[in-house]
N, C-alpha and C positions, 0 to 999 in steps of 0.2 A: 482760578478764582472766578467766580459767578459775577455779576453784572445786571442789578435787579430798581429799575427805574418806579421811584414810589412818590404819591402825588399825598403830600402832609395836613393837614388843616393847621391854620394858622395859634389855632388855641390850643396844641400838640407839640408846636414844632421844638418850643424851648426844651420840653424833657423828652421829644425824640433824640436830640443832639447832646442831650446830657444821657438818655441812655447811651448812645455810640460811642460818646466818648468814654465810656468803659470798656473800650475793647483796644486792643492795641494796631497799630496803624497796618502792621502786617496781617489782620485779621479782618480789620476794615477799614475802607478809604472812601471817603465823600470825593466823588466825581464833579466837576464843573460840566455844566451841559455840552462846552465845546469838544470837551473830552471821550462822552458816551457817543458810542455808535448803534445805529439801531441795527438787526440782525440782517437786514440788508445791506445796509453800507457796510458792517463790517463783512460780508460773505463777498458782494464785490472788492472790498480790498485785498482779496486771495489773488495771484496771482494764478491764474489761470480758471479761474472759478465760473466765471463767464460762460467761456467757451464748453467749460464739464455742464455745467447747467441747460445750454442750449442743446449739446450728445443726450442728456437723458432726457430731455420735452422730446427728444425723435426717435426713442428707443421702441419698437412696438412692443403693444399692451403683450404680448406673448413672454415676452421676457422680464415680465413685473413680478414681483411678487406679494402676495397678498399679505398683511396685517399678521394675520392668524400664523404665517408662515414662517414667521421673522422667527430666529433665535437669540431670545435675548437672557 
């Protein structure tokens, strides 16, 4: 499931939550902010993610590969 932080206006908000709540809980769920993690704290909360992260800031440029290169 995705995880998608949206900043409302206050003259929206009533029929933003009245459209959500036409979806079913397992389709959508309103997150309390202490809840959301942002893509750093949630990548730090990997265990070991850290340490992989510091292996590839030391990896030389020779072994990167370029954008264009990728198979996606």
């Amino acid at each position: 499931m995705q995880s998608v932080t949206l900043k409302i206006d206050d003259n929206i908000k009533d029929k933003f939550m009245w459209l959500i709540g036409h979806f079913s809980r397992n389709e959508v769920e309103i997150l309390e902010s202490n809840q959301y993690k942002s893509d750093d704290e949630y990548l730090k909360s990997i265990k070991g993610m850290d340490q992989s992260i510091l292996e590839a800031s030391n990896e030389p440029k020779e072994n990167y590969v370029t954008i264009d290169k990728l198979d996606w």
